[in-house]
DRENDREN-631600 format. One record per residue (C-alpha): residue in one letter; z, x, y. Coordinates in steps of 0.5 Angstrom, whole numbers, plus 500, padded with zeros to 3 digits. Layout:
<sites>
aZXY ...
</sites>
This chain:
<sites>
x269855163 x267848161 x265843167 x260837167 x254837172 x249830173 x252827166 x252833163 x256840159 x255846162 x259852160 x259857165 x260864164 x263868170 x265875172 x272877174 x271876180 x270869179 x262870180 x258865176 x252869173 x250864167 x250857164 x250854157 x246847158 x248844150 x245838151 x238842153 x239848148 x238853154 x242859157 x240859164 x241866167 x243868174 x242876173 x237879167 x240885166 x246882164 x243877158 x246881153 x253881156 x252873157 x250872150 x255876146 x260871151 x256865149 x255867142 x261863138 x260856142 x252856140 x250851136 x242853134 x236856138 x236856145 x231858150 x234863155 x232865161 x232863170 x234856172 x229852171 x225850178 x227843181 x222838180 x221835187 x225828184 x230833183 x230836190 x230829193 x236827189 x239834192 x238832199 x240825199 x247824202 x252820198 x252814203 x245812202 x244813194 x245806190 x244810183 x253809184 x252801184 x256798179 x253792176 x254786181 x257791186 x256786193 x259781189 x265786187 x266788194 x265781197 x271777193 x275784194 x275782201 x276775200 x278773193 x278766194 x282762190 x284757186 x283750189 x285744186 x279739184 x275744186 x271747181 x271754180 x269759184 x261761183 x261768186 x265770179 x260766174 x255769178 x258777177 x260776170 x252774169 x250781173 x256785169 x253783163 x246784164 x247790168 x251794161 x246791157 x240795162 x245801162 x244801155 x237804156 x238810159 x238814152 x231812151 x229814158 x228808162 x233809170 x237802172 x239800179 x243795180 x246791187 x240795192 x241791198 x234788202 x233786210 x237779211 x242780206 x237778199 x239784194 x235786188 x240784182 x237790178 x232795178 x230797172 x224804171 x221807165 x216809160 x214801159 x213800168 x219797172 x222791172 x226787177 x231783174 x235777176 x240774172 x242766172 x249764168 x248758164 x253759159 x254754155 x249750159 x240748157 x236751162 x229747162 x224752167 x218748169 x215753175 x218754179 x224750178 x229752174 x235747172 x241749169 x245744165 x245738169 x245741176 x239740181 x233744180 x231749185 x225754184 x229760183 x222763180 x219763187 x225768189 x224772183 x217773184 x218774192 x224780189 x219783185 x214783191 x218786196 x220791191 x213793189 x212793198 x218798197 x216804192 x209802192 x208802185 x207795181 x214791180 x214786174 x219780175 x224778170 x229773170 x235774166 x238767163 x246770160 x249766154 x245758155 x245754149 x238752149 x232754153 x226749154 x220751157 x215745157 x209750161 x206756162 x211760166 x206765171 x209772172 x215772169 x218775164 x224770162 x229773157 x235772155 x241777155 x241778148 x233780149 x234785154 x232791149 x227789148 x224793155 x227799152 x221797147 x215798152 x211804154 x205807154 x205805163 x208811166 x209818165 x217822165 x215826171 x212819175 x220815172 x223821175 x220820182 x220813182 x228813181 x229818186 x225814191 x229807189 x235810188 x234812196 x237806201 x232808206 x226806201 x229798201 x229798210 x223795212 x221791206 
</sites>
C-alpha cells in the first residue's frame, strides 16, 4: 500500500487484517520492520518494487528534532507558511482595489518580492538547507524568510525594485526615486531578534527582486546584499553547521512559541 509521509514514498506491507507490520522508504533504501520474525515473509512481498540494496531491520530511533516536530500542534508550526503567507492572508481579507490616480497597491508588489525570494530559497531544500517563510515577531514585525543549513542561518529580507536603481549607503537604501529610508537597520535588528530567539548566530541578508542597477558607494557592515538571482549561491556555503545541528535548529524555529519573547 503505497502513501506519502513528511515528503516522502513509503510502501507498506499489511496483514489481512489490515495490521501494518513493515514499511519500504525508497528514498533511504531501508525496510523498516515492525516483527522480526516476519522479515522473509516482508521481503518476499517487497521483492519486485525493490530497486538495490537496502538496509533492513527496526524503525529507526527518532532524533530529538524528530520527536519535537511530532509533538508540535499543527497550529503552532509555521514550516506550512507559504511565501508571504501574512501578506496573502492580509489582502484575502481586504483585497483592496483599484483606485483611480492612486498607485497601485503596495502589499501586492511587496508579496510577489517574498513569493519570489521564497521559491528560490525553497530550491535549497535538496542540498539541505530548511526555509521558513512569514514567522511572525511581537509587535506585528515578521521575518520574510529563515533560511537554516550547512553554510549557518540567514535572515532574508526582500525589497522590490523591478526596474528601478537601488543605491544602498548604510543604512539608507533608496529605490528608484522614492526617499530613502534605512531599512538596513531592520535587517539587522531581524537578524538579531532571530539570533535572541534560537540562541545561535543569525546573518542578515537583504534580498533585492528584479533592480535594473544596484549601487553601492560604501562598505555595507553586516549585511549580506543579494539579488534574487544570487540567492543560490547560500546553497554554496558550509563547513558552520552539522545535519544534526540543521535539524534541531529548524525544528526550534519552525516552533511559534520560540518567536513570543523576542
Amino acid at each position: 500500500m503505497p502513501t506519502w509521509r513528511h515528503g516522502r514514498e513509503r510502501l507498506y506491507v499489511c496483514l489481512t487484517d489490515g495490521r501494518n507490520i513493515a514499511w519500504y522508504d525508497r528514498e533511504a533504501a531501508r525496510v523498516n520492520l515492525l516483527s522480526e520474525d516476519r522479515r522473509d515473509d516482508v521481503l518476499d512481498a517487497l521483492r519486485p518494487f525493490l530497486t538495490g540494496p537496502v538496509t533492513v531491520g527496526p524503525p529507526p530511533v527518532p532524533t530529538p528534532a524528530e520527536l519535537a516536530r511530532l509533538s508540535l500542534h499543527p497550529d503552532d508550526d509555521l514550516a506550512p507558511n507559504r511565501p508571504g503567507e501574512a501578506l496573502l492572508v492580509a489582502l484575502d481579507r481586504d483585497p483592496g482595489g483599484p483606485v483611480p490616480r492612486l498607485r497601485a497597491d503596495p502589499r501586492r508588489r511587496a508579496l510577489e518580492a517574498e513569493q519570489v525570494v521564497g521559491e528560490a530559497l525553497d530550491r535549497m531544500d535538496g542540498a539541505g538547507w530548511h526555509a521558513l517563510h512569514s514567522i511572525p515577531l511581537p509587535g506585528g514585525d515578521r521575518v520574510h524568510h529563515l533560511v537554516i543549513g550547512p553554510g549557518g542561518l540567514f535572515a532574508v529580507h526582500d525589497l522590490y525594485a523591478r526596474k528601478q536603481r537601488v543605491v544602498i549607503a548604510d543604512p539608507m537604501v533608496t529605490v528608484g526615486r522614492r526617499e530613502g529610508r534605512p531599512l538596513l537597520r531592520r535587517v539587522r535588528a531581524d537578524a538579531d531578534r532571530a539570533s535572541y530567539a534560537l540562541t545561535a548566530e543569525v546573518h542578515p541578508v537583504l534580498a533585492l527582486v528584479g533592480p535594473s542597477r544596484v549601487a553601492v558607494p560604501g562598505p555595507v557592515r553586516e549585511v549580506r546584499v543579494l539579488l534574487d538571482t544570487d540567492l543560490d549561491t547560500l546553497a554554496r556555503l558550509g563547513g558552520v553547521l552539522k545535519p544534526a545541528d540543521v535539524e534541531a535548529l529548524h525544528a526550534m524555529a519552525r516552533d511559534r512559541n520560540t518567536w513570543a519573547r523576542v
